[in-house]
VEXKOLMI-482978 format. One line per 3 residues: number of its first residue (from 0); their letters; for each residue x, y, z of C-alpha. Coordinates in Angstrom, 2 decimals, m for minus. Layout:
VEXKOLMI-482978
NUM	a	X:Y:Z; ... .
END
This chain:
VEXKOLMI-482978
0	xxx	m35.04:47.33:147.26; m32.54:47.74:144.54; m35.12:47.44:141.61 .
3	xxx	m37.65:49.86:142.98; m34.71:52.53:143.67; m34.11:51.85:139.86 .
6	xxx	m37.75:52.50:139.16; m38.00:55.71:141.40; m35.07:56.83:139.52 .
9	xxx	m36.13:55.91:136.16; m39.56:58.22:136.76; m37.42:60.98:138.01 .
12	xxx	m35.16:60.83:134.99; m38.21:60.91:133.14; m39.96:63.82:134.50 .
15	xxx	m36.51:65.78:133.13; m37.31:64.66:129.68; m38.32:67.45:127.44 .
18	xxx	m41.70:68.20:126.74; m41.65:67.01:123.19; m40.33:63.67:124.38 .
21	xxx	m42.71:63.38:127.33; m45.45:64.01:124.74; m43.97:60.90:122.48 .
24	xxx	m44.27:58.66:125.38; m47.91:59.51:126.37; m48.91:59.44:122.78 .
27	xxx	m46.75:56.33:122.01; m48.42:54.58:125.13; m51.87:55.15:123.43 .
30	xxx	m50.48:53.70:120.21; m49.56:50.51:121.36; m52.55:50.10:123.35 .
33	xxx	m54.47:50.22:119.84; m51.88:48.21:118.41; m52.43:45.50:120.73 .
36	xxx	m56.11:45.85:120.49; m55.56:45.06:116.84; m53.15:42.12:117.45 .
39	xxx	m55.79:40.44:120.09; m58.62:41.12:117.65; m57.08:39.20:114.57 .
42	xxx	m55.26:36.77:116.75; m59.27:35.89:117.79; m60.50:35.86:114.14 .
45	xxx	m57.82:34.08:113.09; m58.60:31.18:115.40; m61.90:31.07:114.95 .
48	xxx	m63.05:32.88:111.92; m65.84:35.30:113.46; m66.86:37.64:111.78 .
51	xxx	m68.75:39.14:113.92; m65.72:40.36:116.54; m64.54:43.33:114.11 .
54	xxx	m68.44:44.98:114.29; m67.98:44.13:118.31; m64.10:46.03:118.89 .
57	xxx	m65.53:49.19:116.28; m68.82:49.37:119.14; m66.44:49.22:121.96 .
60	xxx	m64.07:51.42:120.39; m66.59:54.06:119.76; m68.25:53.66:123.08 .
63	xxx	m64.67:54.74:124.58; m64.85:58.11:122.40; m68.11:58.95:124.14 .
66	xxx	m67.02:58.10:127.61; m63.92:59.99:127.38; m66.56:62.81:126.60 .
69	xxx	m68.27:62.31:130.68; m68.65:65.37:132.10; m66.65:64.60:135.42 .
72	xxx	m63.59:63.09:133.15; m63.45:66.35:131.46; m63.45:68.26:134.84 .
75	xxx	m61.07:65.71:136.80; m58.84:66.04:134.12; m58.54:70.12:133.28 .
78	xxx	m58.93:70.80:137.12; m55.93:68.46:137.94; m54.08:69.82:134.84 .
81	xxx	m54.74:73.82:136.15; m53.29:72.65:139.34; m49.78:71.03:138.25 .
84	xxx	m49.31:73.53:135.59; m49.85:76.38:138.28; m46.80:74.90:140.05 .
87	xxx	m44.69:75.26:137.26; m45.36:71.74:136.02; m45.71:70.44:132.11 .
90	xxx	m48.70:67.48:132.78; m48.49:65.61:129.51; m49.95:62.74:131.13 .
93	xxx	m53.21:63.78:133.08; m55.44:62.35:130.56; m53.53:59.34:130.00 .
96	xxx	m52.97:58.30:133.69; m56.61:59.16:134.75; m58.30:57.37:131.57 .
99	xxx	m55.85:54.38:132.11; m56.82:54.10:135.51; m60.24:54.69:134.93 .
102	xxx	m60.03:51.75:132.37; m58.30:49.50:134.14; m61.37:48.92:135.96 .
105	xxx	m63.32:47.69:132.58; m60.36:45.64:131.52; m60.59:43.75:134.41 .
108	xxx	m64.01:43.28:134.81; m63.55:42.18:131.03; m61.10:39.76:131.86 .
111	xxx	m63.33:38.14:134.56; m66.59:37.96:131.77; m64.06:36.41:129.42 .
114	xxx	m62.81:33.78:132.58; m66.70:33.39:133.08; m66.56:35.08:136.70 .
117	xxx	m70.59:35.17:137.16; m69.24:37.87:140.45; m69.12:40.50:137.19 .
120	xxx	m72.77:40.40:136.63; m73.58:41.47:140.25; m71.58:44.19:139.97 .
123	xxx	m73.45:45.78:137.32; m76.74:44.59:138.58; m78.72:47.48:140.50 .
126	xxx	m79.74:46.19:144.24; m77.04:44.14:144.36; m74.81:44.94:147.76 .
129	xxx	m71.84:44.53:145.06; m73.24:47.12:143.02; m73.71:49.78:145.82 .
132	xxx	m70.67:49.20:147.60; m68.67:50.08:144.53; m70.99:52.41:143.41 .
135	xxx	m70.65:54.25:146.83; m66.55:53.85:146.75; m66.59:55.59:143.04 .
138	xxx	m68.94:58.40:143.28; m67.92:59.00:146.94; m64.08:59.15:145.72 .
141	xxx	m64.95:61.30:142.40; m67.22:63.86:144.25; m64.65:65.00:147.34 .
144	xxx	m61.91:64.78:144.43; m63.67:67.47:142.59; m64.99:69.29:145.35 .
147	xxx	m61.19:70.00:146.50; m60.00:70.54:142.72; m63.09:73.17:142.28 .
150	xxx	m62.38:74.79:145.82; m58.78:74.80:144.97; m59.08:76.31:141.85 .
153	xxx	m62.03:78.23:142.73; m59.64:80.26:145.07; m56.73:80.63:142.05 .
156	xxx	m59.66:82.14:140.02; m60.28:84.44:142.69; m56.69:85.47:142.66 .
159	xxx	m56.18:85.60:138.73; m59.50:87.89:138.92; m58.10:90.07:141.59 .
162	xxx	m55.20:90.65:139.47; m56.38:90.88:135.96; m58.37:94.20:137.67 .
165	xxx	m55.03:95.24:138.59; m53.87:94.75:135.05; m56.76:96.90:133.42 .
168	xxx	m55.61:99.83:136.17; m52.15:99.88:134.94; m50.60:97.51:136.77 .
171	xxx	m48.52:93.68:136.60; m49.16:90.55:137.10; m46.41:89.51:140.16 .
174	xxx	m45.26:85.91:140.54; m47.96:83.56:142.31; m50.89:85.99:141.33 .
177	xxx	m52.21:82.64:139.32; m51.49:80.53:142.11; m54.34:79.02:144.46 .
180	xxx	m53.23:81.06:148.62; m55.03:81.75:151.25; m57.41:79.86:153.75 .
183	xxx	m58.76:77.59:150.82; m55.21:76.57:149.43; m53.98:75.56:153.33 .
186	xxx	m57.26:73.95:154.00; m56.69:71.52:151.17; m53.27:71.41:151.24 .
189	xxx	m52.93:67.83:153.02; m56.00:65.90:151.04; m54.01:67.39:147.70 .
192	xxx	m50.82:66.52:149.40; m50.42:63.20:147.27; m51.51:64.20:144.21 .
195	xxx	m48.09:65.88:142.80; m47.61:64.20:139.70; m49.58:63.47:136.68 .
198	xxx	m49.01:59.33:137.36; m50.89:60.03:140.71; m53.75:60.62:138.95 .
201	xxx	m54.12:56.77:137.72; m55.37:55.97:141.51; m58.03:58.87:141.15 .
204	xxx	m59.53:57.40:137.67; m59.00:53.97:139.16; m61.71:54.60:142.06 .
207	xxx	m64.03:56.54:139.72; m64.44:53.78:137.76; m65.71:51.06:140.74 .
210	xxx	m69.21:52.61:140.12; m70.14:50.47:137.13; m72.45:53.33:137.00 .
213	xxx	m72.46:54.51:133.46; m74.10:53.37:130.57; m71.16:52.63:128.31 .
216	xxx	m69.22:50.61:130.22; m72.33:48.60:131.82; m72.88:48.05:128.05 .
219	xxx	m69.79:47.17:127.04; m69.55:44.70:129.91; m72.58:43.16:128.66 .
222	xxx	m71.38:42.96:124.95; m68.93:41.07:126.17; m70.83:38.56:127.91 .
225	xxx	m73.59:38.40:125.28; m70.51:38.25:122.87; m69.09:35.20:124.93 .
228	xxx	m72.02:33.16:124.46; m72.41:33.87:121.33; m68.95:31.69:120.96 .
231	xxx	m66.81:34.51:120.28; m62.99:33.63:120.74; m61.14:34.74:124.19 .
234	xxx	m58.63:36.97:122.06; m61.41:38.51:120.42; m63.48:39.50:123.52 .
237	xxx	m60.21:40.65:125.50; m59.97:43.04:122.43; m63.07:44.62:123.56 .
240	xxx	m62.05:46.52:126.94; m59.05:47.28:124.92; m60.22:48.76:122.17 .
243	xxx	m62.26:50.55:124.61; m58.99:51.74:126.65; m57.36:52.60:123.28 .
246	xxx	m60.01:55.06:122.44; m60.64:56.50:125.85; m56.59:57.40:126.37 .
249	xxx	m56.50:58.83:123.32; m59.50:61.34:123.69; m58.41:61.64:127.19 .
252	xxx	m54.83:62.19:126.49; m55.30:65.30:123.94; m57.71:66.31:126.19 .
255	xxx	m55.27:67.19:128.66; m52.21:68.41:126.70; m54.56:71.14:124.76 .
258	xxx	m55.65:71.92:128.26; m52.01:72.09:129.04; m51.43:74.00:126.20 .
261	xxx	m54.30:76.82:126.79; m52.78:77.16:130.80; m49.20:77.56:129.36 .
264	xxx	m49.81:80.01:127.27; m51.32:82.07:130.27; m49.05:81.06:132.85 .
267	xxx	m46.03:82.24:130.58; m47.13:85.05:129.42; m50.04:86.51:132.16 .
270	xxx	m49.64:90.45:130.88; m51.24:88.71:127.08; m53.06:86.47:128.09 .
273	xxx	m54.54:86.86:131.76; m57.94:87.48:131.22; m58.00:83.83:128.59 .
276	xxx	m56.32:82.16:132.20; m58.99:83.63:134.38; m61.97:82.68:132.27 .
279	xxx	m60.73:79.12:131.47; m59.61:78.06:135.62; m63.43:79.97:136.47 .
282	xxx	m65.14:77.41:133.99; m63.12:74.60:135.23; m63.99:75.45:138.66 .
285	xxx	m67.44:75.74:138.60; m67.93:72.44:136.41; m66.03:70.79:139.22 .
288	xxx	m68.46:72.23:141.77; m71.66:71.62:139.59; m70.11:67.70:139.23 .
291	xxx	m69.03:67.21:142.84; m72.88:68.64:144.07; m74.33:66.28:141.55 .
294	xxx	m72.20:63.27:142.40; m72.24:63.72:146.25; m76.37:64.28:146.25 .
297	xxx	m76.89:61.00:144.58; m74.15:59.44:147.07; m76.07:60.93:149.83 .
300	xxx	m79.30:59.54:148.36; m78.22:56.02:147.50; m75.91:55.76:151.37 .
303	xxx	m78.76:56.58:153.48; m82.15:55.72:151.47; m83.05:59.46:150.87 .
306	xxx	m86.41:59.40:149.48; m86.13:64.50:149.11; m86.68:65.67:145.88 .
309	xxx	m83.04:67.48:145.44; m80.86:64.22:146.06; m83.35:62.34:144.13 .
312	xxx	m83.02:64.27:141.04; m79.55:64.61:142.25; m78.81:60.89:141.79 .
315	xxx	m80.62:60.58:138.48; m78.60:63.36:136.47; m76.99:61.55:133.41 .
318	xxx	m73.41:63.48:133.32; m72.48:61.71:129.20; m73.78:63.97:127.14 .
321	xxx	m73.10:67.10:128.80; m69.31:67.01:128.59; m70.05:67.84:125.25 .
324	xxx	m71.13:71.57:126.18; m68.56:71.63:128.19; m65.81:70.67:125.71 .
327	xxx	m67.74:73.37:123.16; m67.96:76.05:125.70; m64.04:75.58:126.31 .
330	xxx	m63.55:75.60:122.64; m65.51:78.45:121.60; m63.50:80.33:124.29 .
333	xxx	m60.23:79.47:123.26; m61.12:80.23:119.50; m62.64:83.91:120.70 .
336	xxx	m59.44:83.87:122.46; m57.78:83.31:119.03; m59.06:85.46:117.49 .
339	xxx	m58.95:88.47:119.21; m55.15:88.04:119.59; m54.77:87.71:115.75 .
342	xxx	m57.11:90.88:115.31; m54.86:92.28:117.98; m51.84:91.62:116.38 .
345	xxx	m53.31:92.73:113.26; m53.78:96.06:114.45; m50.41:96.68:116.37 .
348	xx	m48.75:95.57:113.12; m46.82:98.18:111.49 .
END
């Protein structure tokens, strides 16, 4: 009992930390997850002289750039982030907690390759009740996790709308205009009720990443075992869901400090910058929507045999490659953003 008061208190000590030194823990927590990838990797060449492990890490290295890149990572993570920073919260650690718990999942399942657990191959095989059961869990958990993010945030758009029209007619922004109320905020109230710190989002990326349902880490899974016969050494292979970790944290990590960063700047100063917070929680919102219909039409195909068009197509929409728009369209509006305020300031100037 003692030890896990000393815990509790540790994380609340922490959560007083400045923001700066917050930030060095998240960021150092990604370092020495690539520093151990590096020790594992030439601890395994080392042994046994393989070449061929270095060209394996770099592939699963990359591959966690491009899944940190998954639509529904980049929505999970800037919807959660909208929400703690709209209750007067700085979430370093969004990114970190929900890619660590994401990759948990694949550093497991790459420990059990490595052990030679054959269990790990009908998990990723399609058919198998394995595969659906955890695919259900996953997509189930990650599509009612983003519906209530996008309702909840749908309804603070509403509000920052409401009162960035007041703005343009002369008026202020009042405390809690940016702040999800109302029938939609009460409704989800109690299903958000536990997630109140960044660290509770580990759980969430945890149980989006039973599906086994996405190319990269099906292939990395599979590099592993290939790499395993191939007479790879155990160091070397466990270096592969790390490296993979490594690179996903990172990407995930900065994803949700700038996103930190761009709600900040709105939250703190709403007569500036109002109309940048309005735009940014309406695009998360709907890209939490436009996931959760997406995730929970395939669900509703694959749980009861649907054989409609809509949940067909549903369940067959690859979600990789088009967290890339969404990370551009967020970009290009912060840099408009930018720029306007320097023109702005330009102009005021004296």
């Amino acid at each position: 009992m003692t030890t896990l008061t000393q815990f509790a208190a540790m994380y609340r000590e922490r959560e007083q930390l400045p923001l700066r030194t917050r930030m060095l823990f998240a960021f150092g927590a990604v370092a020495a997850l690539h520093v151990a990838a590096v020790v594992l990797l030439l601890s395994g060449t080392a042994a046994g002289g393989q070449p061929l492990a270095l060209g394996l890490v770099l592939t699963a290295y990359l591959a966690g750039i491009k899944h940190s890149y998954d639509w529904d990572h980049i929505a999970a993570i800037d919807n959660s982030t909208r929400k703690f920073v709209a209750q007067r919260k700085d979430p370093v650690s969004v990114g970190f907690a929900f890619s660590l718990g994401h990759s948990s999942v694949v550093i497991l399942a790459g420990i059990l390759v490595v052990g030679g657990a054959a269990m790990v191959g009908q998990f990723m095989e399609d058919g198998t009740t394995g595969n659906l059961v955890l695919g259900l869990i996953g997509s189930g958990v990650s599509g009612l996790f983003l519906l209530a993010m996008g309702l909840f945030n749908g309804s603070a758009f509403l509000r920052a709308a409401q009162a960035y029209r007041n703005v343009q007619g002369g008026g202020e922004v009042q405390d809690g205009d940016l702040e999800a109320k109302g029938f939609v905020a009460r409704l989800l109230a109690k299903p958000l009720s536990r997630v109140q710190r960044p660290r509770n989002i580990y759980v969430i990326g945890f149980l989006f990443g039973l599906g086994f349902d996405t190319a990269t880490t099906i292939g990395l899974l599979v590099m592993t075992t290939a790499a395993s016969l191939a007479g790879v050494s155990p160091l070397a292979l466990l270096a592969l869901p790390l490296a993979f970790t490594a690179a996903m944290t990172l990407f995930d990590t900065t994803n949700g400090v700038a996103m930190m960063r761009m709600y900040r700047s709105a939250i703190h100063n709403p007569q500036r910058k109002l109309g940048f917070n309005t735009l940014i929680t309406g695009i998360s919102a709907v890209s939490a929507l436009f996931i959760s219909a997406i995730t929970l039409g395939g669900f509703l195909n694959t749980a009861f045999g649907l054989e409609d068009p809509l949940t067909t197509w549903l369940g067959a929409v690859d979600l990789g490659d088009a967290g890339l728009l969404l990370v551009a369209v967020l970009l290009a509006v912060w840099g408009v953003a930018a720029l306007r305020g320097r023109i702005k300031g330009r102009s005021q100037a004296p």
